[in-house]
Every structure is written in structure tokens, then in C-alpha cells.
C-alpha positions in Angstrom: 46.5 60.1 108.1 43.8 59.7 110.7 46.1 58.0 113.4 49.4 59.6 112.9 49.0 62.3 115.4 49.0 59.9 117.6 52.3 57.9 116.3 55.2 58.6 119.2 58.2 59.7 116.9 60.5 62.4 116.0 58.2 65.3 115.2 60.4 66.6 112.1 60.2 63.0 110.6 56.6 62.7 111.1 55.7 65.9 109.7 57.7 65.2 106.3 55.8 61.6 106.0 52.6 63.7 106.3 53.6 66.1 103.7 54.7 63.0 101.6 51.4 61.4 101.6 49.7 64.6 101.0 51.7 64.7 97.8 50.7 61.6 96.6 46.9 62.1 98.0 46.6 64.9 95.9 48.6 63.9 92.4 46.2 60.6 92.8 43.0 62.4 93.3 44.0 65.4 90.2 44.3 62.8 88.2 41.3 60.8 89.2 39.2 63.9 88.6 41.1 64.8 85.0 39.4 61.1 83.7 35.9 62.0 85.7 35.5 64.9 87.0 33.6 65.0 89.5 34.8 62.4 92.2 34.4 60.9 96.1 37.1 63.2 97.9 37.3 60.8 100.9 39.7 62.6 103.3 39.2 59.6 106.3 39.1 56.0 107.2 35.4 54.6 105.7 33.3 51.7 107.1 32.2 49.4 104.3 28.8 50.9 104.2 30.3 54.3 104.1 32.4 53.9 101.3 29.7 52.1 99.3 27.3 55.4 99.7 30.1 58.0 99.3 28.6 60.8 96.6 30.6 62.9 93.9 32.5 66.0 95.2 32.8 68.6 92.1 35.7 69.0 90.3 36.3 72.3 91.5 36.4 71.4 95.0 38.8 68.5 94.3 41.1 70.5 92.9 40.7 73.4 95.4 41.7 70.6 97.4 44.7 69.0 95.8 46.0 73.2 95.5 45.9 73.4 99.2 47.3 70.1 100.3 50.4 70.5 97.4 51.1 74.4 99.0 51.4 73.0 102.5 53.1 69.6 101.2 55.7 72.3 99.7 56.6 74.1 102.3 56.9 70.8 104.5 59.1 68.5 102.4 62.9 69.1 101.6 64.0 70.7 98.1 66.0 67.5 97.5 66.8 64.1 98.7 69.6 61.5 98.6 71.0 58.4 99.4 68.0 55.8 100.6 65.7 58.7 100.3 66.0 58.9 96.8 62.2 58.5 95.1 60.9 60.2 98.5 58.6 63.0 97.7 60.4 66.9 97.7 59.6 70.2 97.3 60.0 70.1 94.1 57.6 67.0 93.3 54.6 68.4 95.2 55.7 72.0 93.3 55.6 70.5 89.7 52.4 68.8 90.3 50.8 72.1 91.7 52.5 73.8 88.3 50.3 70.9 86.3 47.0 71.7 88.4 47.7 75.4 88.0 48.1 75.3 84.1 45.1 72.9 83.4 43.0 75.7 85.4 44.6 78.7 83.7 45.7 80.3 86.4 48.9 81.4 84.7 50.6 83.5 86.8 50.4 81.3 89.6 52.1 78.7 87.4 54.6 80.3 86.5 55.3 81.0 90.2 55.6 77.4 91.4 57.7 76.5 88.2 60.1 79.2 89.0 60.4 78.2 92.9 61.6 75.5 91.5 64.4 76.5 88.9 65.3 78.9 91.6 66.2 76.0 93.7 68.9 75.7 91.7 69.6 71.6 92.5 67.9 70.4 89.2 69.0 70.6 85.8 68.8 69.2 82.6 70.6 65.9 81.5 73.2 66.1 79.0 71.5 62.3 78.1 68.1 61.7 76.7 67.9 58.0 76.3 69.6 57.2 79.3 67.1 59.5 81.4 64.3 56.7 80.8 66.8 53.4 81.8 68.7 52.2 84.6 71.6 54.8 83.6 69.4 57.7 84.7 67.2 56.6 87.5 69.6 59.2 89.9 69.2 62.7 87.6 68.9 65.8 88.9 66.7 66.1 85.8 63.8 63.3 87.7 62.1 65.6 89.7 59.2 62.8 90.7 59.6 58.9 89.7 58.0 55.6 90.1 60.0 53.4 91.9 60.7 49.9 91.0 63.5 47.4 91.9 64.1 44.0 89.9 63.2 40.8 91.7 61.4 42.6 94.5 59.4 45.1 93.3 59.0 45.0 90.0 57.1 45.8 86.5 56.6 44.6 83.1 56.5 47.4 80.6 59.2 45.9 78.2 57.0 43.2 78.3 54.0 44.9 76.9 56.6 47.6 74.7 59.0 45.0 73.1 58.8 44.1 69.6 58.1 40.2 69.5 61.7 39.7 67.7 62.7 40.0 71.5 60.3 38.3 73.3 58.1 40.8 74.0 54.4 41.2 72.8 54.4 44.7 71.1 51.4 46.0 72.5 51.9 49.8 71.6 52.2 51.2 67.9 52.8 54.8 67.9 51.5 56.6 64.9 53.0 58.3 62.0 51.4 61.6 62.8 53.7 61.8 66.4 56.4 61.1 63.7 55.8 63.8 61.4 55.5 66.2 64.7 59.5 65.4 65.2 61.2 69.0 63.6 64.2 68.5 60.8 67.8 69.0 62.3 67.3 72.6 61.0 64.6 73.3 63.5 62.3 73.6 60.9 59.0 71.2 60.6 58.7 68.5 57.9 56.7 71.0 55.6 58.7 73.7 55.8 62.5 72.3 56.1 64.5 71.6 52.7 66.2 68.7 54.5 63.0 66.9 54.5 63.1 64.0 51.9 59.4 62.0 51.1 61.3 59.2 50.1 63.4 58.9 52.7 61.6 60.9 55.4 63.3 59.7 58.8 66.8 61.4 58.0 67.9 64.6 59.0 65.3 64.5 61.6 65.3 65.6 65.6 67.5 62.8 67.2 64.2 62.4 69.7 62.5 60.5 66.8 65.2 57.9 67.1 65.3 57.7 70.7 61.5 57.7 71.4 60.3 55.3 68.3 61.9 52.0 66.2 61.0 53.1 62.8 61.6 49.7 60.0 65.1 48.6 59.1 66.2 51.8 60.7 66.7 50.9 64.6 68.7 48.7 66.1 68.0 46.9 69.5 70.3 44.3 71.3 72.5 43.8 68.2 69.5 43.3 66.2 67.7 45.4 63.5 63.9 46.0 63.6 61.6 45.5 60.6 58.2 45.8 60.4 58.6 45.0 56.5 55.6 43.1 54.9 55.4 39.7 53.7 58.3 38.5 55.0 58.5 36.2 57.7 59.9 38.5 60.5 58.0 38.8 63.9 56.9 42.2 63.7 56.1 42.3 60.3 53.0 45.0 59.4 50.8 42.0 58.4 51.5 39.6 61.4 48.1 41.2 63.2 46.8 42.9 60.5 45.2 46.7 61.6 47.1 45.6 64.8 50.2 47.4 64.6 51.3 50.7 62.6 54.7 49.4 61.9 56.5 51.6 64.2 57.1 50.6 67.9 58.1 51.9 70.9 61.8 52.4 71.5 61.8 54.8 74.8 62.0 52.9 78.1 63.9 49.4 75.9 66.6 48.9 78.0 69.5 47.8 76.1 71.3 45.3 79.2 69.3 42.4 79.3 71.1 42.2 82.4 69.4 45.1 83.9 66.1 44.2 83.0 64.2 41.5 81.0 60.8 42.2 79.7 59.0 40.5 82.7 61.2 41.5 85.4 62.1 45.1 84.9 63.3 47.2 87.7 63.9 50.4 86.3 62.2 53.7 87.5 59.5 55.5 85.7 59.8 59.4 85.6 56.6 61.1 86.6 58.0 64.5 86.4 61.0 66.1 84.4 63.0 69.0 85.4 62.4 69.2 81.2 58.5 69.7 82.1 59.3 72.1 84.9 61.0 74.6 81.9 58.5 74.3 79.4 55.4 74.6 81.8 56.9 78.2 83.0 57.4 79.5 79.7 54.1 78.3 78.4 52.3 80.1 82.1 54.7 83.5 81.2 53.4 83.2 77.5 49.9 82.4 78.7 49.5 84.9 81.5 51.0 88.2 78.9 54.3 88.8 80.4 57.2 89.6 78.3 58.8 87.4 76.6 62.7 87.7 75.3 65.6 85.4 74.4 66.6 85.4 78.1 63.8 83.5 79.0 63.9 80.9 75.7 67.0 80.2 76.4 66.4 79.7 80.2 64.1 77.3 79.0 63.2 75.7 75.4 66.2 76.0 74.8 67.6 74.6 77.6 65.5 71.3 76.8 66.5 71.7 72.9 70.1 71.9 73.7 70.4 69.0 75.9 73.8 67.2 73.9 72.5 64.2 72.9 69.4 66.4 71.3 71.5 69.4 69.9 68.4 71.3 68.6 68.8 74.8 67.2 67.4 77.7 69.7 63.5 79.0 69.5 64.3 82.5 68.7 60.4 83.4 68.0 58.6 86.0 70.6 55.8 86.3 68.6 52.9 84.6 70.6 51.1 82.6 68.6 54.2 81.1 66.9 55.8 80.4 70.3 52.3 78.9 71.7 52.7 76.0 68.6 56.6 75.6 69.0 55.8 75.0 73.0 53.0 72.8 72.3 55.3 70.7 69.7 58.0 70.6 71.9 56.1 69.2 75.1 54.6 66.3 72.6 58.0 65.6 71.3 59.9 66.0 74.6 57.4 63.7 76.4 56.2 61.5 74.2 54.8 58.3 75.7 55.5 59.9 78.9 51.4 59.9 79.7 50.9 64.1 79.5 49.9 64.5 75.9 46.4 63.5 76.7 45.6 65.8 79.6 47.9 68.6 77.4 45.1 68.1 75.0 42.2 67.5 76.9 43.6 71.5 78.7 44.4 73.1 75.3 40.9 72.3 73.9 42.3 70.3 71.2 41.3 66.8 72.3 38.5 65.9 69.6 40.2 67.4 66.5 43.7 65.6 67.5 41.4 62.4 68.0 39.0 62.6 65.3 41.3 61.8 61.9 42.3 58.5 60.3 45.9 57.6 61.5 48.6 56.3 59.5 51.9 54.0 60.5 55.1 53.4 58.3 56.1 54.7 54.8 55.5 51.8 52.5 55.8 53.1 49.0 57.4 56.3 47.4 54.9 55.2 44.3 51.7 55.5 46.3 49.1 55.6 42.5 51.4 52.4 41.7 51.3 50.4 45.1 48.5 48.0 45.8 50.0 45.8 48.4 48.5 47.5 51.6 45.8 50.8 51.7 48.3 53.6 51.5 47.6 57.3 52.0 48.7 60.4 48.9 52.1 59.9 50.8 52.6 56.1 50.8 51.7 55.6 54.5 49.7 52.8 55.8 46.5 53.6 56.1 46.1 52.3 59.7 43.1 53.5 62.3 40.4 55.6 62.3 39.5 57.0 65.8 36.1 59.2 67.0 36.0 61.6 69.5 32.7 62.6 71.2 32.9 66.4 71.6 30.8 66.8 75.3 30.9 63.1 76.3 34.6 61.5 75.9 36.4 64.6 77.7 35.8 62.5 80.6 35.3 58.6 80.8 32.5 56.6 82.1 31.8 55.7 85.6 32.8 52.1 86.2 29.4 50.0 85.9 31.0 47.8 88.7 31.5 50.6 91.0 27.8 51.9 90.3 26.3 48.8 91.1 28.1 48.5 94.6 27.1 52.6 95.1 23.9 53.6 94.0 24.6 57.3 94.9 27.7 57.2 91.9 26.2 59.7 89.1 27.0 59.0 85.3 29.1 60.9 83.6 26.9 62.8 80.5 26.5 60.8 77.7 27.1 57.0 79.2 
């Protein structure tokens, strides 16, 4: 950025890279600061000494910051792109990202205004397809409003390396817990405690079909011809006492492509969405909700329901206006909607919810319908495994430690409180 004014080249093409890398400068730098707060804004080219003697700007001023550079990125950048400028930065991307930065400071009606810039676009929309929207299928949907590019053989990633259940080669780093599943509504719309449909003993029918698109659940999803099972003391790969306290029993199925032909789990070249159309929707509903304007079914169905309707989903329609019972179906949806997606944490960390979602004992798979009788595995009233506790440090773990490393190399790095 500090030479480019100098760069002899076709003025309208220069000023769209600048806006690009003011896009990325400031999505980079927001979410630097939502892991430490307070961090080095270093806006030009540092000697060695310099950058090992930077100090901590406030968090305040970085995000005043990232607001500016994302308003004049905005205005710069096209509202779509296509062809080999697919994955470029838009409008659009450096508008979403502002719409993030504007909810986490509760500035709501300003939200709500960079949302609706742009659904009034009118170029994105949201895909018919759910699975497909995280694989090869759907890298070019009008739904991807900002991606991670990738391309096999060249430029690459391993995800399904680290995601895969080991019955495919992979290592099955991730096991979600069962309280995400138990967030995943009945077919009727209703939640698991409320909905007749919900059976205990057989508690993953009838459920959102998000459930079984984001999350292999034992001897219930298939993958490459196969079935997974997480069933214990049997000899199978991913079986809940390979590791034991490792894995929950559940895995990962969002991102799994199904061609092993398209990608393998150490040379995968699909995209990574950063930002959904999807996210775009529920973030301007939840500003209008947050900011007191009116809400009415014209504006669920402009948006919830949009995202619930998708075909592959089917959903029924939010038909609540009441505030407080739209606030939880919003906050719900966004978890379901985007699971694994990294947003939950920062949604939490914004919400003020972070240490009680945090501080619990988590459980994994259904083993028993006879929980008093079953003395196999630690099982919960319900017959879950009993998998991890986690503690959350109200006033220290909202943000992370300063890396050591990077302290020792800059004596003028503060700690964060509490490290």
C-alpha cells in the first residue's frame, strides 16, 4: 500500500486492488482484535527494529479503523464479480464484514443499513442446496458472498484431512458435541423439548435436515458408500473407545466431499465460505430486532425464512414478532445455519453468553435408552456420554493471551488481564 501510488497502471484497476487489500487489511485486523483486543495497527512498511517495538493500539481505534477502510473499500469495489475474478473482493464482501463489526459494537441501525445495501443489490440469493454450498458443487453461488480460495495440486488445504473419520483415512480431529445436536429444531419447527415428534430413544429422527448435513451421527450417516459408527467395543476405526475422552462419537460431516476425485483428505481444493448471503439475512433482522424497529411477517419471510426455506432445508416459517422469542429463534438459527463455519464463538463472545455456553460438562452420542441400567461408559439422566468438562474464566478468557514468543521479541507487548 505504501508504493502503489507510484505503480504506472490503469487508474480504475489500481484503485479496485487498493480497495481489495483494504478489505482484507481490515477483516484480518477485526479479527485479530476480537481474540486480543487491543493490537499493533501497523498501517506501513516497518524496519525490523520498528516492528519489534510496535505498542498496542485500543480496540476502539482498531475498529474505528477497520469501519473506515470497509466504507471506502465499499464504495470502491464492484457489487459482483465473474469469470477469473471470481473470489476477488466486492461490495458486498467488504459490506458483510462491516455488517459483522457493526453488530459486535451494537450499533444496530447502522447494521441493518449495510445488510440491506446488500439484499438491495439484488445479485445474491439463497441456494436452493445446503450441502452442496460447502463442496466443489457450490464454490460459484450467488449465496458465497466472500470465500477462501483454494485450487487442488496448486494451492491447496487439508481440512478433510483433519475432519475425516479414520474409516477413510482421515484423522478425526473434531467431535462436535451433543448439545449443538440438541440445538437442531424437529421438522415441526418446534425444539426437542417442546416438539411431539421428538423420540428419547431414537432422538435423531424427525429432526432439521441441517443436523444430517452438518454432523455424522453412529450408524445413521453414510459417507462414500460406507456407514459411520462410532459404536463401542467393536473393532471399527472410530469407535467411542479408540481414544478414550478423545472423541464424542459424533464427527464432522459439513465440508466431506463425497468425489474422491475432487478432493482427497490431503489435497483438497475446494473453497471455504467466509461469508453467506444466509449471514447477510439473519444479521439484518437480528440489527432491525436489536435497534426497535418493527418487525412483521414481511420482514421474516424476507429473511429467516428465506434461510429456513432453502429446498433442501424445508423448515417451517418463524411466525413470532414477539421480541424476546424472535431474539432466541435468531440466535438458534445462526448456530444451526453456520455451524462449524467459525462465527459461533465471536456470536457468543458479542451476545455476552460466552462463559455460561462454555462453562457446563458436554456430552457426545446416545448410548443407552436404559441409562440406571447401563454401566459400560459414564452416561448422563438421558443416556449420553458423558464426555468433557470445559471452564470459562469470566474477565480473563474473553480474549486470549499474548504470545510469550511475540513478548519476548517486543518488550513493549502488554499482557492481556489475567495471563
Amino acid at each position: 500500500m505504501d508504493h502503489i501510488g507510484t505503480v504506472v497502471m490503469d487508474e480504475a484497476q489500481k484503485n479496485v486492488m487498493i480497495a481489495e487489500v483494504k478489505t482484507i487489511r481490515a477483516y484480518n485486523y477485526f479479527n485479530l482484535s476480537l481474540y486480543f483486543g487491543d493490537v499493533p495497527l501497523v498501517l506501513h512498511l516497518l524496519t525490523v527494529d520498528q516492528a519489534n517495538s510496535v505498542s498496542r493500539n485500543p480496540k476502539s481505534e482498531v475498529w474505528g479503523f477497520c469501519e473506515t477502510e470497509l466504507k471506502s473499500a465499499a464504495a470502491a469495489l464492484p457489487v459482483s464479480v465473474s469469470g477469473d475474478r471470481l473470489g476477488h473482493m466486492t461490495s458486498a464482501s467488504a459490506l458483510a464484514i462491516l455488517g459483522r463489526l457493526q453488530l459486535a459494537e451494537k450499533k444496530w441501525t447502522d447494521a441493518a443499513q449495510s445488510y440491506k445495501t446488500i439484499i438491495d443489490y439484488g445479485y445474491y440469493s439463497i441456494d436452493p442446496r445446503y450441502r452442496e454450498l460447502f463442496l466443489n458443487a457450490g464454490e460459484s453461488s450467488r449465496e458465497i458472498t466472500m470465500s477462501m480460495q483454494y485450487i487442488r495440486d496448486t494451492y491447496n488445504h487439508a481440512l478433510l484431512q483433519y475432519l475425516t473419520p479414520e474409516t477413510w483415512g482421515g484423522w478425526h480431529q473434531y467431535s462436535p458435541f451433543n448439545e449443538l445436536v440438541e440445538t437442531y429444531e424437529c421438522t415441526d419447527g418446534k425444539t426437542i423439548s417442546e416438539s411431539p415428534l421428538f423420540d428419547r430413544s431414537n432422538p435423531y429422527h424427525n429432526r432439521d435436515p441441517r443436523l444430517d448435513f452438518n454432523i455424522m451421527i453412529s450408524d445413521r450417516s453414510t459417507f462414500r458408500g460406507a456407514v459411520y459408527s462410532a459404536k463401542p467395543g467393536t473393532n471399527l476405526p472410530d469407535r467411542l473407545n479408540q481414544y478414550p475422552g478423545v472423541w464424542s462419537g459424533y464427527a464432522i460431516y459439513k465440508f466431506l466431499e463425497d468425489d474422491p476425485a475432487v478432493a482427497s483428505t490431503n489435497n483438497d481444493g475446494n473453497n471455504f465460505p467466509l461469508i453467506r448471503y444466509a449471514e447477510v439475512l439473519l444479521g439484518y433482522l437480528e440489527a432491525r430486532l436489536e435497534s426497535g424497529a418493527g418487525i412483521d411477517q414481511g420482514l421474516l419471510d424476507a429473511t429467516v425464512n428465506k434461510v429456513r426455506g432453502r429446498s433442501a432445508v424445508h423448515m417451517p416459517p418463524v411466525t413470532t414478532t414477539d421480541v424476546a422469542a424472535l431474539r432466541t429463534i435468531v440466535r438458534r438459527e445462526r448456530r444451526v445455519e453456520f455451524a462449524f463455519e467459525g462465527i459461533r464463538y465471536f456470536d457468543c463472545l458479542r451476545w455476552g453468553i460466552i462463559s455460561s455456553e462454555n462453562n457446563q460438562q458436554f456430552t457426545g452420542m446416545k448410548l443407552t435408552n436404559d441409562p440406571s441400567g447401563y454401566r459400560d461408559y459414564p452416561v448422563n439422566a438421558n443416556g449420553y456420554f458423558i464426555y468433557k468438562k470445559r471452564q470459562f474464566v469470566t474477565g480473563r478468557n474473553e480474549l486470549w493471551p499474548i504470545p510469550q514468543a511475540e513478548r519476548d521479541l517486543n518488550k513493549n507487548l502488554t499482557q492481556n488481564p489475567g495471563y
